[in-house]
C-alpha positions as CSV (number, residue, x, y, z in Angstrom):
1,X,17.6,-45.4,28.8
2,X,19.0,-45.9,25.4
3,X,17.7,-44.0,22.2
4,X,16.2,-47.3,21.0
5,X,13.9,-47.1,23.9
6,X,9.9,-46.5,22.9
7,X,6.3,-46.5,24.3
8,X,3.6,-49.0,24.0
9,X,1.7,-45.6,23.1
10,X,3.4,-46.0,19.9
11,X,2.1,-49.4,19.2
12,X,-0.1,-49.9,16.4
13,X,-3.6,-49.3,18.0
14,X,-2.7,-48.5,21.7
15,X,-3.8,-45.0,22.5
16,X,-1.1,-42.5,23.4
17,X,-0.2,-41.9,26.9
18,X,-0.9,-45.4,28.0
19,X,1.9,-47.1,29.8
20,X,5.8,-46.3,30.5
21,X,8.7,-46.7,28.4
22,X,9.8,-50.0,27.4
23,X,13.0,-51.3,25.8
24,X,12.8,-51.1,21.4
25,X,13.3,-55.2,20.9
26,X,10.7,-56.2,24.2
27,X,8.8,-59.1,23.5
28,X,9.5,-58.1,19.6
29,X,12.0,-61.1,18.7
30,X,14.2,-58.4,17.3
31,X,17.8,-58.3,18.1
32,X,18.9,-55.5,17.3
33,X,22.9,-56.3,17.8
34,X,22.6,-57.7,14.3
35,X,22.5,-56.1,11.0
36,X,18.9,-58.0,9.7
37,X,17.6,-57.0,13.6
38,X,18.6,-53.6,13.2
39,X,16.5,-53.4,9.6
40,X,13.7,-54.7,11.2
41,X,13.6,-52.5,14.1
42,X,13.7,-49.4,11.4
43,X,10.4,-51.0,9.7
44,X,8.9,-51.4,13.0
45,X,9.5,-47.6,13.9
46,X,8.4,-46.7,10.4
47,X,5.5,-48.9,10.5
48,X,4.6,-47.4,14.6
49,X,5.1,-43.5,12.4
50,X,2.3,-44.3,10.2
51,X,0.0,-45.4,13.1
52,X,0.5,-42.9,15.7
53,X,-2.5,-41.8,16.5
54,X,-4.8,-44.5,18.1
55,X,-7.3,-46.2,16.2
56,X,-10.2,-44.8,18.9
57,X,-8.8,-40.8,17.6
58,X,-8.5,-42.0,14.0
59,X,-12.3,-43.1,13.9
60,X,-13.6,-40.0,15.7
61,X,-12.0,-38.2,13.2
62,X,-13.6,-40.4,10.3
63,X,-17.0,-40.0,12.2
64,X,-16.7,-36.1,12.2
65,X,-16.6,-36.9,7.9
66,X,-12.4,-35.9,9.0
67,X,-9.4,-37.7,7.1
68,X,-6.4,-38.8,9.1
69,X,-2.7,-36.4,7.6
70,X,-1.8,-39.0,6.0
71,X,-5.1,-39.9,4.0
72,X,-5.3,-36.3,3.3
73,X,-1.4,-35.7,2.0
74,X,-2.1,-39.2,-0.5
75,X,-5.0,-37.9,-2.0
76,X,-3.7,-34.3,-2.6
77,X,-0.1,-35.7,-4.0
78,X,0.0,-38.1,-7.4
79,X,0.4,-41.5,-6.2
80,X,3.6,-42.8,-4.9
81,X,5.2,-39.8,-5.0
82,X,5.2,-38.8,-1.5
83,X,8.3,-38.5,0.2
84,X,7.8,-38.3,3.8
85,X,10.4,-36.1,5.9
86,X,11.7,-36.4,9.8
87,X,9.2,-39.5,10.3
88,X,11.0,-40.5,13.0
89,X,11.0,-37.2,14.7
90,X,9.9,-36.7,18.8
91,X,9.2,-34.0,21.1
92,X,12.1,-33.4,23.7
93,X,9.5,-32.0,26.3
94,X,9.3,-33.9,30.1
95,X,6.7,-31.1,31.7
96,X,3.5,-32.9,32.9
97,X,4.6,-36.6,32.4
98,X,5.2,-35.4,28.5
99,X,8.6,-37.6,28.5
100,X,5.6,-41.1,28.6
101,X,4.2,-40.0,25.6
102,X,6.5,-39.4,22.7
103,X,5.0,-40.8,19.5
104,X,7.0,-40.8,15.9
105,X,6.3,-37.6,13.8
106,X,5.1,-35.3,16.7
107,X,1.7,-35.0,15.0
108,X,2.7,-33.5,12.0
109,X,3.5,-35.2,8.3
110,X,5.9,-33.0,6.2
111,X,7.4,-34.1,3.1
112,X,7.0,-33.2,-0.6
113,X,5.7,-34.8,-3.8
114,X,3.9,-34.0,-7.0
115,X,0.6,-32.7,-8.2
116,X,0.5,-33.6,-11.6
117,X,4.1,-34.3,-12.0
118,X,4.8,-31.1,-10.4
119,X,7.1,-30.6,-7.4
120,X,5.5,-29.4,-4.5
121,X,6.0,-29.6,-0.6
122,X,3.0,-30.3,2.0
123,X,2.5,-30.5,5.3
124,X,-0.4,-31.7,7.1
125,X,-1.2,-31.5,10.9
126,X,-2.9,-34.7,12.4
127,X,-5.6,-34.2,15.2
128,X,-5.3,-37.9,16.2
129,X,-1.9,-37.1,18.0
130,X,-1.9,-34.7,21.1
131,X,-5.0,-32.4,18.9
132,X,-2.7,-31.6,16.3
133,X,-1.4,-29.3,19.3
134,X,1.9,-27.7,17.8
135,X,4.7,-27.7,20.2
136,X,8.8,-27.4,19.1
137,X,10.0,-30.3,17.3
138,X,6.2,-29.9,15.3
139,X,6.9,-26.7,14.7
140,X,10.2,-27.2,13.5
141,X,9.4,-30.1,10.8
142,X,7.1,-27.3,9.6
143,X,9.5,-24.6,9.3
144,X,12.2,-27.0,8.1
145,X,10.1,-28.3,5.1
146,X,9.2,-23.9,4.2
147,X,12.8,-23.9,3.8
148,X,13.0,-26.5,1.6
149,X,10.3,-25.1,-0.5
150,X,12.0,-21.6,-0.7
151,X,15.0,-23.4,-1.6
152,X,13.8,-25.4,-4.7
153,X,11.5,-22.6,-5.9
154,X,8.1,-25.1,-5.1
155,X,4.9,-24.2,-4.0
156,X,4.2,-25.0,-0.6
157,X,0.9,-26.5,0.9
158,X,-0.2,-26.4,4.1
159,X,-3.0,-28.6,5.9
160,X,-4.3,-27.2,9.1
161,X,-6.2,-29.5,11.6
162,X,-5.1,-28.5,15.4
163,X,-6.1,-27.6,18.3
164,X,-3.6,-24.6,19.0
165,X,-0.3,-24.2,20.9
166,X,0.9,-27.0,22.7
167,X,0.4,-26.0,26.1
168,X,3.2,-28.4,28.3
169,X,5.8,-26.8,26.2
170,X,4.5,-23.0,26.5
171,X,6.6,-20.3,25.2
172,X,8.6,-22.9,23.1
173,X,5.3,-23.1,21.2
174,X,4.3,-19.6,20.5
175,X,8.2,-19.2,19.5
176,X,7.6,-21.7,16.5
177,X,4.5,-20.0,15.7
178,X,6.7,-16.6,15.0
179,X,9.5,-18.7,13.3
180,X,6.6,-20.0,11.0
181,X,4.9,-16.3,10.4
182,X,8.3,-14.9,9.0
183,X,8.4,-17.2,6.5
184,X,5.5,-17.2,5.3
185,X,6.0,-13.7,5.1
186,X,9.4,-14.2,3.4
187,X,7.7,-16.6,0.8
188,X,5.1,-14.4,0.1
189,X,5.5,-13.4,-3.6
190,X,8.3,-16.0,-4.0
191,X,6.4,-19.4,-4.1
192,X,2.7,-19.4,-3.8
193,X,1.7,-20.9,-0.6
194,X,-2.1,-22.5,-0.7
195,X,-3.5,-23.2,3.0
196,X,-6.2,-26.0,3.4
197,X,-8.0,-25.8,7.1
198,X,-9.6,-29.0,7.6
199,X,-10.4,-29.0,11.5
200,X,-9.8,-26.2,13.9
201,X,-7.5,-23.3,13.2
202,X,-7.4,-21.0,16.5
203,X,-5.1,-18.6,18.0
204,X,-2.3,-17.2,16.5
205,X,-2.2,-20.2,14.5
206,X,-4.8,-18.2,12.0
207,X,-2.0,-16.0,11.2
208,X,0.0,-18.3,8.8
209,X,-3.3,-19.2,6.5
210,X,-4.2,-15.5,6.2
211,X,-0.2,-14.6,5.0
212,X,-0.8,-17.3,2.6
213,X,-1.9,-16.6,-0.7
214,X,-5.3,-19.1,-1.0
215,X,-7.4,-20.3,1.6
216,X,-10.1,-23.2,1.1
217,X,-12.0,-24.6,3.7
218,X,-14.5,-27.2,4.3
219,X,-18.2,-26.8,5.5
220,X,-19.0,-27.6,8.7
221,X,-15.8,-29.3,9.6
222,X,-13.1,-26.6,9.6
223,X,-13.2,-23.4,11.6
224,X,-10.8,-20.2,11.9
225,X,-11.4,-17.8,15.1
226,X,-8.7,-15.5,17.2
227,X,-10.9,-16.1,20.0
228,X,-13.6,-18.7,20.5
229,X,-17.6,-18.5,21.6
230,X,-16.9,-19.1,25.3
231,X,-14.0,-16.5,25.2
232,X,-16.3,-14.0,23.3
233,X,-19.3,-15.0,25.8
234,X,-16.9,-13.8,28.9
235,X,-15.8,-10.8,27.4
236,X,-18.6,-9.3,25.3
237,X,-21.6,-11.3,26.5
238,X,-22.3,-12.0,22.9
239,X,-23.5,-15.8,22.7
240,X,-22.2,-17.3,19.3
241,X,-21.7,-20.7,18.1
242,X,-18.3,-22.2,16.5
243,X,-19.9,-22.4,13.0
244,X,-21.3,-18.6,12.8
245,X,-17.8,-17.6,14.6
246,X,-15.8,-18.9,12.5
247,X,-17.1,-21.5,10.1
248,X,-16.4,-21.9,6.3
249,X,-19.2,-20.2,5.2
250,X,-18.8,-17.3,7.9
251,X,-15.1,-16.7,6.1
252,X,-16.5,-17.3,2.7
253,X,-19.3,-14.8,2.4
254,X,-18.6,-12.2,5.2
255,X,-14.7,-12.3,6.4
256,X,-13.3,-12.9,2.5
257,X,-10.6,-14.6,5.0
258,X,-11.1,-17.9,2.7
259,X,-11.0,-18.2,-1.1
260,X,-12.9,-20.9,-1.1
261,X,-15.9,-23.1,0.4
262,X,-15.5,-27.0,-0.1
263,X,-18.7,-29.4,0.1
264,X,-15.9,-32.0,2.2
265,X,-12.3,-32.6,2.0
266,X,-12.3,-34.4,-1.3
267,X,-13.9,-31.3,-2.8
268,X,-10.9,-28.8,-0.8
269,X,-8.5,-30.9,-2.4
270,X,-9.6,-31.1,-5.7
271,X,-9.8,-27.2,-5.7
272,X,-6.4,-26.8,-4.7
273,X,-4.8,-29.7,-7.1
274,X,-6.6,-27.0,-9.8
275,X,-4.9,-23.7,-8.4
276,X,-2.0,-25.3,-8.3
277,X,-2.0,-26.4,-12.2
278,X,-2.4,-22.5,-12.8
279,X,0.3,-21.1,-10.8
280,X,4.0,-21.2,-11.7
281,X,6.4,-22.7,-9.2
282,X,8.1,-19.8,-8.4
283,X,8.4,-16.3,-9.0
284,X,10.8,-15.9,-11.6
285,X,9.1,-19.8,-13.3
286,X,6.7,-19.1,-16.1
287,X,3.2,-20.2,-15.5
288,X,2.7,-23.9,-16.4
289,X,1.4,-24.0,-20.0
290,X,-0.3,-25.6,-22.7
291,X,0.5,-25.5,-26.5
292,X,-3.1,-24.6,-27.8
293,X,-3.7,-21.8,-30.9
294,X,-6.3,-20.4,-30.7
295,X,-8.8,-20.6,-33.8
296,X,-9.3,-16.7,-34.4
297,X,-12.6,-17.9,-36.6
298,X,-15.5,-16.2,-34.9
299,X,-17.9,-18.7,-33.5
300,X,-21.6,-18.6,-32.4
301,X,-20.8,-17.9,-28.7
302,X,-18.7,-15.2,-29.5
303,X,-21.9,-14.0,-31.9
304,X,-23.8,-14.2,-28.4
305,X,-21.9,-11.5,-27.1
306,X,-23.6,-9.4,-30.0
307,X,-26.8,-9.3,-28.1
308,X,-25.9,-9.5,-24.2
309,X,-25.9,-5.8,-22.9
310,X,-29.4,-4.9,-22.6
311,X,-30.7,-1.5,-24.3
312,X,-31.7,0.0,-21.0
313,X,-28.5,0.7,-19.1
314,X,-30.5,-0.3,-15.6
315,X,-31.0,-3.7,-16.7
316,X,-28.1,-6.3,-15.7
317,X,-26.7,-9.1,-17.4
318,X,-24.2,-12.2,-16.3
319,X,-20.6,-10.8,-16.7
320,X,-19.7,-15.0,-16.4
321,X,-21.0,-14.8,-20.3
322,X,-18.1,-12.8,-21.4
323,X,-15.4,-14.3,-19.0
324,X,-16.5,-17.7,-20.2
325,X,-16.9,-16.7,-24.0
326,X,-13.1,-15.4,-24.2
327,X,-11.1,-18.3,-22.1
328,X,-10.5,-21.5,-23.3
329,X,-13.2,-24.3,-23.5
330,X,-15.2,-21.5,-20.9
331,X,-13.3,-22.9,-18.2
332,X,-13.5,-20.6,-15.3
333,X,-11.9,-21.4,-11.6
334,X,-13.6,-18.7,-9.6
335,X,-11.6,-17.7,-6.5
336,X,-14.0,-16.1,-3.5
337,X,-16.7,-16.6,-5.4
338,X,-19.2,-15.9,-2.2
339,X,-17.7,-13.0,-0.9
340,X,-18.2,-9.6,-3.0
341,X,-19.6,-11.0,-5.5
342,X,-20.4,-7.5,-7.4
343,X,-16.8,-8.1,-8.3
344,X,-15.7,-11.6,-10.2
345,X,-12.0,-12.8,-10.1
346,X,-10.7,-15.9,-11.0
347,X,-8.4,-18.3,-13.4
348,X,-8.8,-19.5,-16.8
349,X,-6.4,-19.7,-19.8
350,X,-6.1,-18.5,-23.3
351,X,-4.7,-20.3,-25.8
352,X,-3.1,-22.5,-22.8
353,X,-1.6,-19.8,-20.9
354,X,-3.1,-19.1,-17.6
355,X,-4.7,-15.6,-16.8
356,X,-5.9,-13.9,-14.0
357,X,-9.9,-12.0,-14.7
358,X,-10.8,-9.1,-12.5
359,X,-14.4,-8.2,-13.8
360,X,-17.2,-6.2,-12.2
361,X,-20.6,-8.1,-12.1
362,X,-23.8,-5.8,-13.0
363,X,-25.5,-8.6,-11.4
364,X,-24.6,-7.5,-7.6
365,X,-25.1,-4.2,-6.9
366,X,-25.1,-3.0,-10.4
367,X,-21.5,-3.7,-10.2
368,X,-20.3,-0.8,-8.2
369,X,-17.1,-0.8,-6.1
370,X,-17.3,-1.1,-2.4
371,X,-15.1,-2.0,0.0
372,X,-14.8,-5.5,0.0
373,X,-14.9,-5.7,-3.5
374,X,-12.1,-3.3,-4.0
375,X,-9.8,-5.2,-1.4
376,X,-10.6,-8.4,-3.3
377,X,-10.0,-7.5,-6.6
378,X,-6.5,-5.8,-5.2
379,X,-5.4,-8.6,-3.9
380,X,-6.1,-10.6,-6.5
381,X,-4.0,-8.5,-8.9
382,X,-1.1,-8.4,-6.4
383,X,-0.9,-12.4,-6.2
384,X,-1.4,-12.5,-10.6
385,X,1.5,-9.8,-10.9
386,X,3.4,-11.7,-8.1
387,X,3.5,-14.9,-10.1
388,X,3.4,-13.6,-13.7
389,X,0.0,-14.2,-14.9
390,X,-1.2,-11.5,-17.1
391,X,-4.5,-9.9,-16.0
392,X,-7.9,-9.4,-18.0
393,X,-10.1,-7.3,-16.8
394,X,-13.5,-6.5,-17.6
395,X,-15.2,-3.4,-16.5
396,X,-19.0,-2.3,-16.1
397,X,-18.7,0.2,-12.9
398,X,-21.0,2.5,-12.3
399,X,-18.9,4.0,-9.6
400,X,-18.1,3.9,-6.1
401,X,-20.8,2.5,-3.4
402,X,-21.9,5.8,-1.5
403,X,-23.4,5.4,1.5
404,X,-22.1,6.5,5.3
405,X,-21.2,2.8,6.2
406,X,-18.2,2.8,3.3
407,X,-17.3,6.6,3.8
408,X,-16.4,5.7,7.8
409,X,-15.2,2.7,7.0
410,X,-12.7,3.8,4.9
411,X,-13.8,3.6,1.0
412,X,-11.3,5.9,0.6
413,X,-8.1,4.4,2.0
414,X,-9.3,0.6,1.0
415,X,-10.5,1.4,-2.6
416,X,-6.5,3.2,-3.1
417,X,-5.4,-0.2,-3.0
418,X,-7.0,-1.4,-6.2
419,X,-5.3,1.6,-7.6
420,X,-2.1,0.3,-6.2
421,X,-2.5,-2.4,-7.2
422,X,-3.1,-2.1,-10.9
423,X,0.0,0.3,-11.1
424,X,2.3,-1.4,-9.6
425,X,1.8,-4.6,-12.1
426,X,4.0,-5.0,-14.3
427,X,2.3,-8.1,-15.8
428,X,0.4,-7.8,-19.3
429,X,-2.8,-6.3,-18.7
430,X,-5.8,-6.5,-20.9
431,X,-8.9,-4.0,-20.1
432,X,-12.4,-4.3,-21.9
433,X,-15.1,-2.2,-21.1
434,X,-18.6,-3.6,-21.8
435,X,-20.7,-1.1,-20.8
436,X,-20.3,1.8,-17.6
437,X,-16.9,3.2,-16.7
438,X,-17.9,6.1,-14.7
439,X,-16.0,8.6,-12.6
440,X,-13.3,7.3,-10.3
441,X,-14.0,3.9,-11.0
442,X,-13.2,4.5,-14.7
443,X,-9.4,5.3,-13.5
444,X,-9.2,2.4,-10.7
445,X,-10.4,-0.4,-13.3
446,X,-7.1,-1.1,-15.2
447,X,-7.7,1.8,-17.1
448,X,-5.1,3.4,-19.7
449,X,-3.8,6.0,-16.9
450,X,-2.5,2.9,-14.4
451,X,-0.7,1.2,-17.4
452,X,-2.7,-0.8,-18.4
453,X,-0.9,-2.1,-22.1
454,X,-4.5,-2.6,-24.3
455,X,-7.2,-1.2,-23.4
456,X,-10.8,-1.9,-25.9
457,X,-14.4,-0.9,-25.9
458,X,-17.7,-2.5,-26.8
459,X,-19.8,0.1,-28.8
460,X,-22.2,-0.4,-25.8
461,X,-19.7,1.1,-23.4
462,X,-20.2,4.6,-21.7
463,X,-17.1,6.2,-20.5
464,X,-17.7,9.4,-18.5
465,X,-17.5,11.2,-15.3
466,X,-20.8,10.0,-14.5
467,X,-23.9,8.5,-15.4
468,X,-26.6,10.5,-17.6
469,X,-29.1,11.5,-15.2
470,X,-26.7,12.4,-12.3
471,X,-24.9,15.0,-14.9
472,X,-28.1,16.4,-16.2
473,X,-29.6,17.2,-12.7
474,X,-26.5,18.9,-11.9
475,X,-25.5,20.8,-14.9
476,X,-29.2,21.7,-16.4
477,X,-30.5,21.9,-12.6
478,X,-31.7,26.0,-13.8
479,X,-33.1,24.8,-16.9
480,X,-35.2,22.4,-15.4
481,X,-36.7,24.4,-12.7
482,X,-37.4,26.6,-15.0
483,X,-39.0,23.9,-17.8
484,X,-43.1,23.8,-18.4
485,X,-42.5,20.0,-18.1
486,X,-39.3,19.2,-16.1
487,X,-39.8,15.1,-16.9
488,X,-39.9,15.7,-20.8
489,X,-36.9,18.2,-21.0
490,X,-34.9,15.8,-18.6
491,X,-35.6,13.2,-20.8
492,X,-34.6,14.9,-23.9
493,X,-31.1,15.8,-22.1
494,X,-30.6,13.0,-20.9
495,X,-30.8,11.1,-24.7
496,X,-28.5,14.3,-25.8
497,X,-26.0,13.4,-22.8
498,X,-25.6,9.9,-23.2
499,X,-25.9,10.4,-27.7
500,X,-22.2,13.0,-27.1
501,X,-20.5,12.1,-24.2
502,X,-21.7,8.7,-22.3
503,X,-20.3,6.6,-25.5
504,X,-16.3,5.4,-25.8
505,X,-15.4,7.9,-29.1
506,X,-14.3,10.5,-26.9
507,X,-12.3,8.3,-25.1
508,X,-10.7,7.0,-28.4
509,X,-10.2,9.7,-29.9
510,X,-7.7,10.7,-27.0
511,X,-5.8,7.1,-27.2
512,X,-7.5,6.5,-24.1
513,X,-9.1,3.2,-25.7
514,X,-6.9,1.8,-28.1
515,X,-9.9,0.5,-30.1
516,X,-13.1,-0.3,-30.1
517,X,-14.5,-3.8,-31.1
518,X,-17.3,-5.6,-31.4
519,X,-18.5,-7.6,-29.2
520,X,-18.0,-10.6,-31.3
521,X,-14.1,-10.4,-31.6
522,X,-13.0,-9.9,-28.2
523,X,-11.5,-13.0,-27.8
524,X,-9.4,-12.8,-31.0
525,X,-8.4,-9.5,-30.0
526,X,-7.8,-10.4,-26.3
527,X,-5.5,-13.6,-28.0
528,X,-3.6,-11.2,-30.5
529,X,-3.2,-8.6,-27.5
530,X,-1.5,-11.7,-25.3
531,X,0.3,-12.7,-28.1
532,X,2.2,-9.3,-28.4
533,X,2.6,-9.1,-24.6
534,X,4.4,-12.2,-23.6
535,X,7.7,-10.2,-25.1
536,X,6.7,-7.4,-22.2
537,X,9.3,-5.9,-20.4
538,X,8.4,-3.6,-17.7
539,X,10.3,-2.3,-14.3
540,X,9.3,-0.2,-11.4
541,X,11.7,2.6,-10.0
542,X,13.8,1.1,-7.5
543,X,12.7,0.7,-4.2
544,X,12.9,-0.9,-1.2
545,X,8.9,-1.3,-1.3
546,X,5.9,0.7,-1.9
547,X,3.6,1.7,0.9
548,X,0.3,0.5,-0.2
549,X,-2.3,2.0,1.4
550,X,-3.2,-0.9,4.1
């Protein structure tokens, strides 16, 4: 049968798998021996592309509250500016009567366009054709548009909506999965790669979202899981449902496997058109920016800051105040903002330029570093220093999170990478302590020691090995067994503790702090700091790579 041959399956409407193949110009009035036939047989290919899925999957994917791929790739990318790639591909396959059903595209849309006049290339899979399953030729539009990305230096975006390896073409399937993986893994760093899981994301196919550098997903429609409830059920006897598997909110507040938790799609996609307006397009690109000088004049938020650390060092306060108070206009994109939240990081600009914050938050567990929040903040750091966004940071750590659970479960090892992370930057790097920087933590929050370039103090902050009463239990512990009344001679060496050392002079003094400011001017100073640094030039020995504590 000739290459011009086709499916009704492909037919606007008709549901794939229906019927054999029939000659291109059947019943059509197209004769395609002539140059006008032959233009209109490519608009009626074209035209059966855009419509392969069947109208019955298209509005049980609308029912779900779903978009089609195509719906999805339009409203992400300004308008007309798609460009769609290998439209007219088609699976190769003849296992299980594939060779009846070959619709255009394969069930995948790949092509590139621009988010705000900025280049970028997309793919999206589309569940109305074979479940999104990924088999070769889908695979390969996939990996062929990566390329293209790496190539031109643009950020590629990925929208996941499948139902896993395509099982008539079996180990040709899992091969593309691999093909996929090492690039990701070979962009990583290079171009930022933002995943979007709008449906089902099983398998191995969970690998490629987690290489990527964001993940947003969308409650109640989009799920990630290796292995599904009726797997786990077999296995463990452990009866679980799709949504507390794997759901959005599942990744958002317990995984930290996605960045993100979107109301619908709409939402999900307006989220990522604002990453992407903060990232640069490449690794050796500048961040996008904005000319904006700042107005140094101090203002009555910045007076605010004045009074927000409480007298009573117990007593919490909203870290957002401070983040908010020194970015531009306050505006704050919050990345994983349900998942460790004793630990804040996000994007925001000053004087137009984008920056990354790292900042502890006395509001969730008194700010203290655990696990989860040291992991986050790490990676967080890595992706800024990967994609040359300076880094604020704003510290108010009483320490590590003790406790059995973190010990065994490797505080240790997982709260090193933090460490690693901060000294490896080579990224301007702006520290302000507010208020505790105790022990260990001190060290692993940007401090002077991991190179951080300016590093300032509120008067309120307490830098020391640890808090007051810890210290005096353990270095008056004689005295006070000894005391007529223990409470009142605590209390008075507590006050003398936290009058000589718990205070950031000594710290100054040793050009450990290279000033401290009131609250009032730290944006001014954090704007004249940035200033100096965008001249920074900063290497790391030479390497093949470090081996960060994973």
């Amino acid at each position: 049968m000739s290459e011009a041959a086709t499916t009704p399956s492909e037919r606007v409407g008709t549901p794939p798998g229906q019927g054999t193949e029939t000659p291109a110009d059947e019943g059509l009035d197209i004769d395609i021996h002539t140059t006008a036939g032959k233009v209109a047989d490519l608009d009626r290919r074209l035209e059966e592309a855009v419509h392969a899925g069947s109208q019955r999957a298209i509005e049980k994917q609308h029912a779900k509250g779903k978009k089609t791929a195509r719906e999805r790739v339009l409203e992400l990318l300004d308008e007309d500016s798609f460009v769609e790639l290998d439209e007219l591909a088609r699976h190769r396959s003849t296992a299980f009567g594939m060779e009846s059903r070959r619709p255009y595209g394969d069930g995948v849309v790949t092509g590139y366009g621009t988010i705000d006049g900025r280049q970028v290339c997309v793919f999206a899979q589309d569940f109305t054709v074979f479940g999104g399953s990924l088999g070769q030729v889908f695979g390969e539009k996939i990996v062929k548009v990566m390329d293209l990305a790496m190539k031109t230096g643009c950020p590629i975006i990925g929208i996941n909506d499948s139902g896993g390896a395509r099982i008539q073409e079996g180990v040709v399937s899992l091969g593309l999965y691999g093909e996929i993986f090492r690039r990701n893994v070979h962009a990583s760093g290079v171009i930022p790669q933002i995943s979007l899981i709008m449906g089902p994301c099983a398998g191995g196919a969970v690998y490629s979202p987690a290489v990527t550098d964001f993940t947003v997903m969308v409650d109640q429609t989009s799920h990630m899981f290796i292995t599904g409830p009726d797997v786990i059920k077999t296995v463990t006897g452990e009866d679980v449902s799709m949504e507390d598997l794997g759901g959005a909110r599942a990744h958002n507040t317990k995984s930290g496997n996605a960045h993100y938790l979107a109301a619908d799609e709409s939402d999900a996609i307006e989220y990522v058109k604002a990453l992407v307006s903060y990232l640069p397009q490449n690794n050796l690109d500048e961040p996008p920016t904005y000319d904006e000088e700042a107005d140094l004049e101090v203002g009555e938020e910045d007076r605010a800051l004045d009074t927000l650390v409480p007298d009573s060092p117990n007593q919490p306060y909203d870290i957002h105040t401070v983040i908010e108070a020194v970015l531009d206009d306050g505006e704050f994109l919050e990345v994983q903002a349900l998942f460790a939240p004793n630990m804040v990081v996000g994007l925001g600009r000053v004087e137009g330029r984008p920056v990354g914050v790292v900042a502890n938050q006395p509001l969730q567990l008194a700010g203290t570093l655990d696990i989860d929040a040291s992991e986050k903040a790490a990676r967080f750091v890595r992706t800024c220093d990967a994609f040359n966004l300076p880094v604020l940071t704003f510290v108010d750590v009483p320490g590590f999170l003790p406790g059995t659970d973190q010990e065994w479960n490797g505080i240790i090892r997982r709260g090193a990478k933090l460490i690693f992370a901060y000294a490896e930057a080579t990224v301007p790097l702006v520290t302000v302590i507010t208020r505790k920087a105790y022990g260990g933590a001190y060290d692993v929050m940007g401090s002077k020691h991991l190179g951080a370039d300016m590093n300032l103090a509120w008067p309120t902050a307490q830098i020391a090995v640890m808090g007051a009463q810890g210290a005096v239990n353990i270095l008056y512990r004689s005295d006070l067994k000894d005391a007529d009344d223990p409470d009142a001679k605590r209390a008075d060496l507590v006050q003398e503790y936290e009058d000589h050392l718990a205070n950031p002079y000594l710290a100054a003094e040793r050009g450990y702090v290279d000033a401290v400011i009131q609250p009032h001017e730290t944006r001014s100073e954090i704007v004249r700091s940035l200033r100096l640094l965008r001249s920074k030039r900063e290497s790391l020995p030479p390497k093949k790579h470090g081996n960060i504590p994973l």
